[in-house]
N, C-alpha and C positions, 0 to 999 in steps of 0.2 A: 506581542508577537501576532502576526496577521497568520492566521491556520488554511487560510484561503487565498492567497496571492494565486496574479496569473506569470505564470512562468513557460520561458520561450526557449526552445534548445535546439539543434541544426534538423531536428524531422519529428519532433513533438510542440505541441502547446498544450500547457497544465492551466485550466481555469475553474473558477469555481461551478459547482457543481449545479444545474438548474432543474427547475419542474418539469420545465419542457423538454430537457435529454429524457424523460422517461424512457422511449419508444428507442432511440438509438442504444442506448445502454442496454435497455435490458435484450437488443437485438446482441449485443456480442457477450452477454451474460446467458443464455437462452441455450447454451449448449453442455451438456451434461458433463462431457471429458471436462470441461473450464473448473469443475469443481471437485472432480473422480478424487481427487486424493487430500480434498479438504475436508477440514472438521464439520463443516455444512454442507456436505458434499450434494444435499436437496436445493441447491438455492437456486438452481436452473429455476426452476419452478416457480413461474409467474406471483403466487401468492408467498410465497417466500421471498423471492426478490422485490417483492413492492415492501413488505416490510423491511428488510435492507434500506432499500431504496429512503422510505419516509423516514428511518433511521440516521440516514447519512446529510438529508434535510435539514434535519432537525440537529444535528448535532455542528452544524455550520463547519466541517474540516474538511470535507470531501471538495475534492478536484475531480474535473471531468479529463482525459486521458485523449486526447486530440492528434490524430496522425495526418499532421501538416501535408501531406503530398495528394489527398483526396477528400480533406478534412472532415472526414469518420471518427464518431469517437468510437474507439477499439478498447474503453474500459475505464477504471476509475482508481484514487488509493484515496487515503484521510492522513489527516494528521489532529490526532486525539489526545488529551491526558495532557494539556499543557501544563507544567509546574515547574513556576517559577524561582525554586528553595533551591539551594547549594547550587548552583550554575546554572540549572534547569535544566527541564528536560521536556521530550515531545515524544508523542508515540506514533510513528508513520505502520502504515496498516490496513489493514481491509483493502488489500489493493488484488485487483485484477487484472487481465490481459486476454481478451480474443484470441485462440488458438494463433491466428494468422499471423500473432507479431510474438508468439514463443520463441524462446533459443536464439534470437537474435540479438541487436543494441537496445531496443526498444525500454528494456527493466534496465540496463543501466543507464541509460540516458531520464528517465524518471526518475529513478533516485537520487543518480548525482542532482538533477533540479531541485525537488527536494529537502535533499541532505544540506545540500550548499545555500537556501536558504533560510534552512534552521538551524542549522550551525552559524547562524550569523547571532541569534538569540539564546541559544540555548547551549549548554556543555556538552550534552549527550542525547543520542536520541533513540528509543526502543523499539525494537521490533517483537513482537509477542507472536509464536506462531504454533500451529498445533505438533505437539510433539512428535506424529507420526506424521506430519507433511514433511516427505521427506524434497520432494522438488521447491518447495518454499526455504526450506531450512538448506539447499545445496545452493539457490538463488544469494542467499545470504550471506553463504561464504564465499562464494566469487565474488559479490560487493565489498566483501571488506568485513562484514561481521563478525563479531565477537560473540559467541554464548558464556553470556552470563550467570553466574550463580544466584542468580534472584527470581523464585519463582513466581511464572509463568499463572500461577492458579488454575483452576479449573473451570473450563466452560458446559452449560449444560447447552447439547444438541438434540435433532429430531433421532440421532443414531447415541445418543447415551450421553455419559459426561466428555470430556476431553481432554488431557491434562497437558497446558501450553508449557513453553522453555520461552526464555527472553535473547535475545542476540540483541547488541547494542553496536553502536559507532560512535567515537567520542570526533569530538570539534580535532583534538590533537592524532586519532590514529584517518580520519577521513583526509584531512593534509597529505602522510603520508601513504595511501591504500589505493588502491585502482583507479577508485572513482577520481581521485585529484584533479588527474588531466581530463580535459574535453568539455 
């Protein structure tokens, strides 16, 4: 399964993520509300975000978040945890969005991309989010998400541990669920 395809939708382009977005990314990461109610809720913060950042390098899944009509990248997501056993699975995540493209199409138009191309490979695919992100986890259900009985584990942050929930989408309820069309 390619964790880095470029994918094209009617007002986004998803391509793989470079060195050189540094300075645009972390320009629409650089604002404090972008994380107010995330479990890393410090990642504004240059030296936190350059660890992200080398994080997401290095793990070869991240997509840079491209808003085709000024072509801005407005933010980024991954697709991590690839495993290939009982249908497989992928774990999309660490995704973000610049204030400016909140509460819009923008998150479903990302996901359906995607969702629709990992559900080409895999059964099902994870989302892990912090238990008390409550705007991640309502995100999630307007997609189509499911919470899962499979836990989520615990992360250690710079504000204590965090203890994540899993929300999934299988290949057979994304057929049927919002994202389907468009």
């Amino acid at each position: 399964m390619n964790r880095q395809p470029t994918l094209e939708g009617p007002t986004l382009l998803l391509r793989p993520l470079r060195v050189d977005d540094w300075d645009a990314l972390y320009a629409a990461a650089s604002d404090p509300m972008v994380w107010e109610l995330h479990p890393a809720n410090d990642r504004w913060q240059e030296p936190v975000f350059r660890a992200y950042f080398a994080d997401a390098l290095v793990q070869r899944g991240a997509l840079a978040v491209i808003d085709k009509a000024n072509g801005a990248i407005i933010g980024s997501s991954r697709m991590q945890a690839y495993d290939p056993a009982d249908g497989g699975s992928v774990e999309i995540g660490w995704t973000f969005l610049g204030r400016s493209h909140w509460g819009g199409e923008t998150n479903r138009e990302m996901k359906r991309l995607m969702l629709a191309h990992a559900l080409q490979y895999v059964e099902r695919v994870d989302f892990r989010i912090g238990e008390n992100n409550l705007r991640s986890r309502r995100a999630m259900q307007k997609i189509g998400g499911r919470l899962s009985e499979r836990d989520g584990g615990v992360v250690a942050t710079a504000s204590g541990p965090v203890r994540h929930v899993v929300y999934e989408i299988t290949r057979d309820s994304f057929a049927k669920g919002p994202l389907s069309q468009g």
